[in-house]
Structures are given as C-alpha cells and as structure tokens.
N, C-alpha and C positions, 0 to 999 in steps of 0.2 A: 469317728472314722473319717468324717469328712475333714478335719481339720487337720490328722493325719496326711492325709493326699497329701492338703494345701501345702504343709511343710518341705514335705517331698518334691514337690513340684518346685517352690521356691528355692528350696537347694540346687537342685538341677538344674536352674535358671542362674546362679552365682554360679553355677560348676559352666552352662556353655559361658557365660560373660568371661569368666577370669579366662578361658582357654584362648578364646579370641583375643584378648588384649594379649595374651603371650603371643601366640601365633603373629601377632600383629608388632611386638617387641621381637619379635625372632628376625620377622621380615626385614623392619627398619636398617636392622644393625648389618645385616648383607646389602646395606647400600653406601657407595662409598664415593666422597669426592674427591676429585682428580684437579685439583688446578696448584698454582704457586701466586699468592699475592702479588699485586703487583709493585706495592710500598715495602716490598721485603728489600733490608737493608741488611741481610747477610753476606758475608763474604764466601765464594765457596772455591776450592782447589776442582780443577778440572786439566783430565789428562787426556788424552784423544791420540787414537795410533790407525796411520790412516795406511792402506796398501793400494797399491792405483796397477789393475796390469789390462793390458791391451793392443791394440795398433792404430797406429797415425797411417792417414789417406792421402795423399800429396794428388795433384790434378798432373802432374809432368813427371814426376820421380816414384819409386819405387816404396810399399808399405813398410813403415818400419814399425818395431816392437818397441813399446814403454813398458817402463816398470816406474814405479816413484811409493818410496817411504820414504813416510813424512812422520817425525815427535813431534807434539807441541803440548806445553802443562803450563798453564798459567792462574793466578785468582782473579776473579771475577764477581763483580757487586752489579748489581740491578740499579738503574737508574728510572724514572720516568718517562716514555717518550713525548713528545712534543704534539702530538695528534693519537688517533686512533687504529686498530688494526694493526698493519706491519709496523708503523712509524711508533705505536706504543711501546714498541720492543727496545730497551737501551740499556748499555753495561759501558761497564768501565772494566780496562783488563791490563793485568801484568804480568808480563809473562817470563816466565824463566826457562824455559827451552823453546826452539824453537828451530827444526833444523828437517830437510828432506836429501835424502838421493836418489839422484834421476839418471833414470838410462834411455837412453831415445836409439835404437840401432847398439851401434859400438861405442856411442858417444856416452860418456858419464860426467856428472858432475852433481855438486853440492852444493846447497843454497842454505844460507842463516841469517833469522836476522841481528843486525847488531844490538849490542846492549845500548847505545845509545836513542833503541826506540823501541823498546817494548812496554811503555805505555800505551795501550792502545784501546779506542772509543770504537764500538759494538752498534750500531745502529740499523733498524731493522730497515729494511724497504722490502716494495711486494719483490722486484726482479732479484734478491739476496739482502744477506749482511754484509753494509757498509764497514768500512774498516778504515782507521786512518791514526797515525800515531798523534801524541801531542806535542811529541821534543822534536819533530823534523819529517821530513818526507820519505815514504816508502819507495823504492823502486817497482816495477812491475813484477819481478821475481819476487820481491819479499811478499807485496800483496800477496799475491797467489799462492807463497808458499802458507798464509795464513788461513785464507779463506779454506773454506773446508765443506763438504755437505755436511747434514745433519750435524749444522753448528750449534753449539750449548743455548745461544738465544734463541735460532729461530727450533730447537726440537721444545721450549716452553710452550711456543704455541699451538703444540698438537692437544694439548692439554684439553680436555673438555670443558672443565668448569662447571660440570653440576655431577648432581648422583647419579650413582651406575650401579649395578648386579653387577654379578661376573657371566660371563657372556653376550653383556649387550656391546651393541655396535654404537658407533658414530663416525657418520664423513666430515672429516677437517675442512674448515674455511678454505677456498680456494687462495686466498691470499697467503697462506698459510705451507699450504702445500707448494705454491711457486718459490715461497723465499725460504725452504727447508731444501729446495734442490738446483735452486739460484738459476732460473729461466729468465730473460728480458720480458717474453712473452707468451701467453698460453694462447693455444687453440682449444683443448680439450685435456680435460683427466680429471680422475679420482681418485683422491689416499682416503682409507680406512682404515678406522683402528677398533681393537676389541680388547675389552677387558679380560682378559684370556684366563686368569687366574688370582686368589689374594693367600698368599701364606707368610706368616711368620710376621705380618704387618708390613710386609712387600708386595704392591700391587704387579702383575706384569701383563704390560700389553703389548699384542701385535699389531705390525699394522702390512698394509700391502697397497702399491696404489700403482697409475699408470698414468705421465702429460705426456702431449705432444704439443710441442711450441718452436722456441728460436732464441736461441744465445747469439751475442757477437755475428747478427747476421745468418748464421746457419741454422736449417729447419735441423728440428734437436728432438729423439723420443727417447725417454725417462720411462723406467720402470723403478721402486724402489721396493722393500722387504724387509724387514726383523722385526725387534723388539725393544723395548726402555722397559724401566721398571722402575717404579714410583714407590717412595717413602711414605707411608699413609702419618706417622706421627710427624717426622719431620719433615712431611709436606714441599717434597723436590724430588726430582727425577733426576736417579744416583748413577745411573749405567743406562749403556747403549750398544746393543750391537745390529746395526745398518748395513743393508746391500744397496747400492746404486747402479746399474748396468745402463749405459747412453751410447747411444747409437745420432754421429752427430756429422752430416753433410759437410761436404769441403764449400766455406764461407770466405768470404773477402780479408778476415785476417788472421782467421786461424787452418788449420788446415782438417781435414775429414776424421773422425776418429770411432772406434768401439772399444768401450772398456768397459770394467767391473772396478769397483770403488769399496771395499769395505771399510770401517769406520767404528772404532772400540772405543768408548766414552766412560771414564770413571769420573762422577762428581760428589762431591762430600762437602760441609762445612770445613773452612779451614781452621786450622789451628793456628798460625799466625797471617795474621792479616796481611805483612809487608806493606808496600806505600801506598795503599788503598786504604788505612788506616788518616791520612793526610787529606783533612778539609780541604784546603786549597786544587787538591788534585780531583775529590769529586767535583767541587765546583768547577772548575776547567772543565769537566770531561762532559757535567751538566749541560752547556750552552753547545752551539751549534758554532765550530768551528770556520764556517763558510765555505767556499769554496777553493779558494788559494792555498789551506793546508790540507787539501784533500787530493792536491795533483802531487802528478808521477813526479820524480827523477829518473834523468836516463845517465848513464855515467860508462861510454865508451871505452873500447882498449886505448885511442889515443888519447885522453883523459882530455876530452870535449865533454862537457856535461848540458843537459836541456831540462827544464821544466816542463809537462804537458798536463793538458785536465785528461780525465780519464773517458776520453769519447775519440783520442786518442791511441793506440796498442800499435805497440812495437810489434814490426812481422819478420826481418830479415836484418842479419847485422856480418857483417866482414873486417877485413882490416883497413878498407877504406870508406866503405858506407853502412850508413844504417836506415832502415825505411821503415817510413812511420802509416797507419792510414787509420781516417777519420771516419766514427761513425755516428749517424745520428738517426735514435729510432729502429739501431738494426741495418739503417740503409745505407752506402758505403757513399762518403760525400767527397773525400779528397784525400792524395796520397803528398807525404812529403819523405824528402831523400835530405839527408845531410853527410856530407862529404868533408872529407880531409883532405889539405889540401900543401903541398909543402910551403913549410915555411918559408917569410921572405928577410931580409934584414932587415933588423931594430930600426922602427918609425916608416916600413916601408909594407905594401901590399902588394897583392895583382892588380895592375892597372885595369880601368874601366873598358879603357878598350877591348884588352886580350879578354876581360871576361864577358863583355858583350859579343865577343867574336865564339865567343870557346860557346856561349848558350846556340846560336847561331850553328856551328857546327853541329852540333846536340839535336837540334831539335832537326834539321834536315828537310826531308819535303813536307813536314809538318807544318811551319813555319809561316806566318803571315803575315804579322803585323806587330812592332815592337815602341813602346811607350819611352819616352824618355826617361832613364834613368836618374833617381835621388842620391842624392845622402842624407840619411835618418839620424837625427840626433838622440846621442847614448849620454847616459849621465855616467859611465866607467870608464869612458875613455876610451870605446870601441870602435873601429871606423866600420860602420854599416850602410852598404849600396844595394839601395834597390831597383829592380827593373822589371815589367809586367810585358809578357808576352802573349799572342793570340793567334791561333791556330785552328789543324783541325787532326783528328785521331780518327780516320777514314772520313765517314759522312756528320763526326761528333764536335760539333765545336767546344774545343778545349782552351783554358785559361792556365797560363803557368806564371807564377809570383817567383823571381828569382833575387836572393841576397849573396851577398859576398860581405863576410864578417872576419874581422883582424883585430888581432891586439897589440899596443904597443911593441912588444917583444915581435912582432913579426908573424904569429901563429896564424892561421886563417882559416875559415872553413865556408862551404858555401851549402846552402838551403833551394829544394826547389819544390814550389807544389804547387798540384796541379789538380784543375776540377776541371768539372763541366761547366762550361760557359753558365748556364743556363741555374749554377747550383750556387755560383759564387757567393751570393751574398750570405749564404750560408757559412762560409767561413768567417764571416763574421771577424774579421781582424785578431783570428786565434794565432795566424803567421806571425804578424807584428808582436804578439805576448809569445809565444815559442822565440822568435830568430834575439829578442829583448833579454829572454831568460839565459840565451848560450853565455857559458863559463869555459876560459880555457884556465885547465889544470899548469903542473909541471910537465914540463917538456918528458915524454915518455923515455927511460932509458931505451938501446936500441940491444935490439937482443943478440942473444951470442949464439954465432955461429955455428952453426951442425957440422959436426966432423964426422 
C-alpha cells in the first residue's frame, strides 16, 4: 500500500513539473522583441503621404489658412552612424517622387525635387533628420519639402529593443522623441508607446506623447498620436499612421502657426534595389559629407543665386529683394537683405560714391560712423566693394557690413547685414562666404505685358 502512495505521489509530482514548464513555455512565447538591427543591410521601398492643414500667425498681417500635400517614396538602406543615440541613426535614400502642394491664403503653388538630386543622406541628430543630397545642393523649399515628421529613420528609434507582452508600456528616449518631431530644443515631454496587440505575426503599437520646447526660435508645443505596426518575422516596421498637432509662437524667421500633420507610412523590403545596389554610392553616403555640401541654395526671380549654411533661413522675398536672418542656438544673430540692382554697361558698375551715398541715405538718423570702403578680391572676375557701417537702432548699437557686387556684363547686386554691435563677431565672416558665393544667372527675360 505504502509503495502504491509513493507512485502516486511521484506521478503527481511529474504531472505539476511537466504543467509548469508548459505554463512556463506558454508564457515565453507571448513575449516579443521589438527592435530592427542595426547592420541591417536591406534595402526597403517606403511611401509616406503627409496632409498638413492649419493657420499661419503673422505679428502685423492677417491669419491665413495652409493646407500642404505632400508624396514622397523612395528606397532606403541603413547605414551605420558615426556615434551613439540620434547620430547612430543613418540611411542612404533614393528617391523617386517627391512633390507637395501648398496653399497659404489664395496663394498656391508646387514644390519638386529635381531628378538631379534625389540621392539623398538621412542622418539622425537629436533636434531631427539631417538631409542633404550627394549630386548638389538642396534649396530651402526642397529641404522642407523632404523633411517630414515621423521620418522612416527617426520612427526606428521608437523601437524598444527588448521583450514585451502585449500591454506592456515603454517611454521613448528623449532624444528620440525630439528627433521624431524635429524640435531645436526641449523643455519637457513624454512619448509612450504600448504593445497594444500581436496578430497574424503583426505586432501593433500605440503610442501618445506631449513636448514643449522651441524650433527656429519659437516656443513650440507638440502633441503627437497613432500607431506603427512591426513585422515580428521580418523584423521592420511596415506602416505608420501619425497625428502631429503644433501650436508654434511668431519667432524671428518663421511666422506663428497651429496645425494638424497626419502622416501615412508604407514600408516593405524592396524588390529592386535601384542605385543603392552601387558600392560606390553607399560608400559616398558612409563618410560625412562636411559641411559645405550641406548649405542651402537660394536661386531668385532675377536669377541671382547664393549659397548659405543652414543657420541661415530665407524669410521674405519680392521682385527686388530677398531677406535672409541668422540664427544661432534659437537666438536671432543678424539679418541680411540682398537687392537687385539695375544693370550697368558691359565693364561698368555703381560708383563708390553713389553707393556710399545711397547707404548714407538708407541708414538716416541711424547713422554714425562709416569705415573706409575695399575692394575684395574675387577669383571669377567679380568687382566686390565693401564698406562697414556703425550706428544705432534707438538705444541698440547696430553694425551694418555693406557689399556692392558686379559682374563683367554689367549685373549688380548689393548685400546688407546687419547685427548688434555687441554680436558681431559672431558672424564670424559668414558675409564674406555668402556675398563670395553670389552667381549671376542669364539676364531674366522681361515679361510681357498685361492687357
């Protein structure tokens, strides 16, 4: 009898073990990891369909309505990045559409970029993703028409990287959450995400978060909202659909704004690679292009063209000028005007005088004290005169750097900018590489007349 028990007992003792190891098998397998290698050398096709609606804040003029869609589908390959965090984030991209229409008021128009630059290098930083082609320089328009929230690189870094149930939470790296909504700066916020559900071998997560910081100068609050949904075999995160709603103060060079941003994401393994297939082109897109191919073009109605670095942003442009202002850290350091100017005869300009006179009339009861004017030598064969002015802007002691720039043919254009005394040497001789960089175009046809 007794040895009866015993067996009894030791069965029952196999029967809890074996239950526990299932129950314990059952557990495991409801946990799931959520990240994307970061030596992943796939190529994948990503489509993104962005609707932008809202109103601009102007500090003197009246609110007006935007609307802006935007296509953009490009392939894109994962690089390495050069450090840690945001800066580990890097792709290489080529893109085959790429096009938006904007409506500001009654104003419309359409922005593309050309085929001759849709190669373009993905680099992560905390305040967004860096963008810069590798065949030539973007304008400010193109940039912006690329840049996009919840960009394909920075929505990788929501990514967890370890096991999850479904339901559990995690708050995203801060660094993470500013360069998924491309802030300069935070104050404060939190993005969460949750494993919300897994079927069919499709994970999908929510996520919900709120910063307050400052873009381009102006105090900026960010709320964002939806979902991704993550490929558990094939380990990427295949779709995206994103709210963005900003509410963004009138700053020194953009203007006040509230809007809603949604953002449709399909991403897949491509099917043909395109020229992302071409060794030479990741290597290129590998290295750190510097800085010199990561400044703007500006390329006016009178086909006057400039180079600037991007701390730099065009604010205002007409048929005879266009105004540029400089920021650094957020904080507004100095404005520059370039002007068109009529042409003179072949080998000929505006005399020194008349333009020492013309600044002179300009500047008015400003006006203090004026340096003796150069001529800066050009290796294109430009005639460039300079002259430094000093002043004041009520009680503000102001500095103005004025050029007069000609070409052979006669063209001209003049440059003026102007700081705080007190900021100067923070301009750092960016004039001298800006007024260096002007190109005059062909003579603009002259337009035909309104009947």
């Amino acid at each position: 009898m007794m040895a009866t028990l015993q067996i009894v007992r030791s069965n029952c003792s196999v029967l809890v073990f074996l239950t526990v190891i299932t129950a314990n098998a059952c557990f495991a397998a409801d946990k799931y990891k959520l990240e994307e290698p970061v030596d992943d050398a796939r190529i994948f096709g990503v489509g993104t369909r962005v609707d932008i609606k809202g109103v601009l804040h102007f500090p003197k003029s009246p609110d007006l309505r935007q609307t802006v869609s935007a296509a953009l589908s490009y392939r894109e390959r994962r690089l390495l990045g050069p450090s840690d965090e945001a800066e580990s984030m890097r792709s290489v991209r080529e893109y085959e559409t790429a096009t938006a229409d904007i409506q500001v008021g009654e104003s419309k128009s359409t922005t593309r970029l050309p085929d001759s630059l849709k190669l373009i290098v993905a680099q992560g930083r905390t305040e967004g993703v860096e963008l810069y082609s590798l065949s030539g320089l973007l304008t400010g328009d193109e940039l912006n028409l690329i840049r996009s929230p919840a960009d394909s690189l920075a929505l990788i870094s929501l990514l967890p990287g370890k096991e999850l149930s479904v339901g559990e939470t995690w708050t995203v790296s801060g660094w993470a959450f500013q360069m998924l909504t491309s802030l300069d700066a935070v104050v404060k916020g939190e993005l969460v995400c949750t494993l919300a559900s897994v079927e069919k071998g499709i994970a999908k997560i929510t996520m919900a978060g709120d910063l307050e910081g400052a873009t381009v100068g102006s105090l900026t609050e960010v709320k964002v909202s939806g979902f991704f949904l993550y490929n558990l075999e094939g380990k990427y995160i295949s779709d995206t659909d994103f709210v963005q709603t900003e509410t963004r103060t009138v700053g020194p060079v953009s203007p006040g704004l509230d809007i809603t941003a949604r953002i449709r994401l399909l991403r897949q393994p491509a099917k043909v690679p395109g020229r992302l297939a071409d060794a030479k082109i990741i290597d290129n897109a590998a290295n750190d292009a510097g800085d010199a191919a990561k400044s703007l073009r500006f390329e006016s109605p009178w086909n006057i063209s400039i180079q600037h670095g991007r701390q730099w942003h065009e604010c205002t442009i007409d048929e005879k000028m266009a105004i540029f202002r400089m920021l650094d850290d957020g904080n507004f350091i100095a404005e520059c005007s370039l002007t068109h100017i009529s042409p003179a005869k072949p080998g000929e300009h505006l005399s020194e005088q008349v333009f020492l006179s013309d600044i002179r009339r300009s500047l008015g009861d400003q006006f203090r004290t004026m340096s003796k004017g150069d001529i800066i030598p050009a290796s294109d064969r430009k005639f460039i005169y300079q002259v430094t002015a000093e002043g004041v802007d009520g009680e503000r002691p102001v500095t103005w750097v004025f050029y007069l720039v000609a070409d052979p043919s006669g063209r001209q254009a003049s440059l003026k900018f102007e700081v705080d005394t007190a900021s100067y040497d923070k301009l750092a001789k960016q004039d001298r590489e800006l007024v260096n960089s002007l190109k005059f175009g062909p003579t603009p046809a002259p337009r035909a007349a309104i009947k």
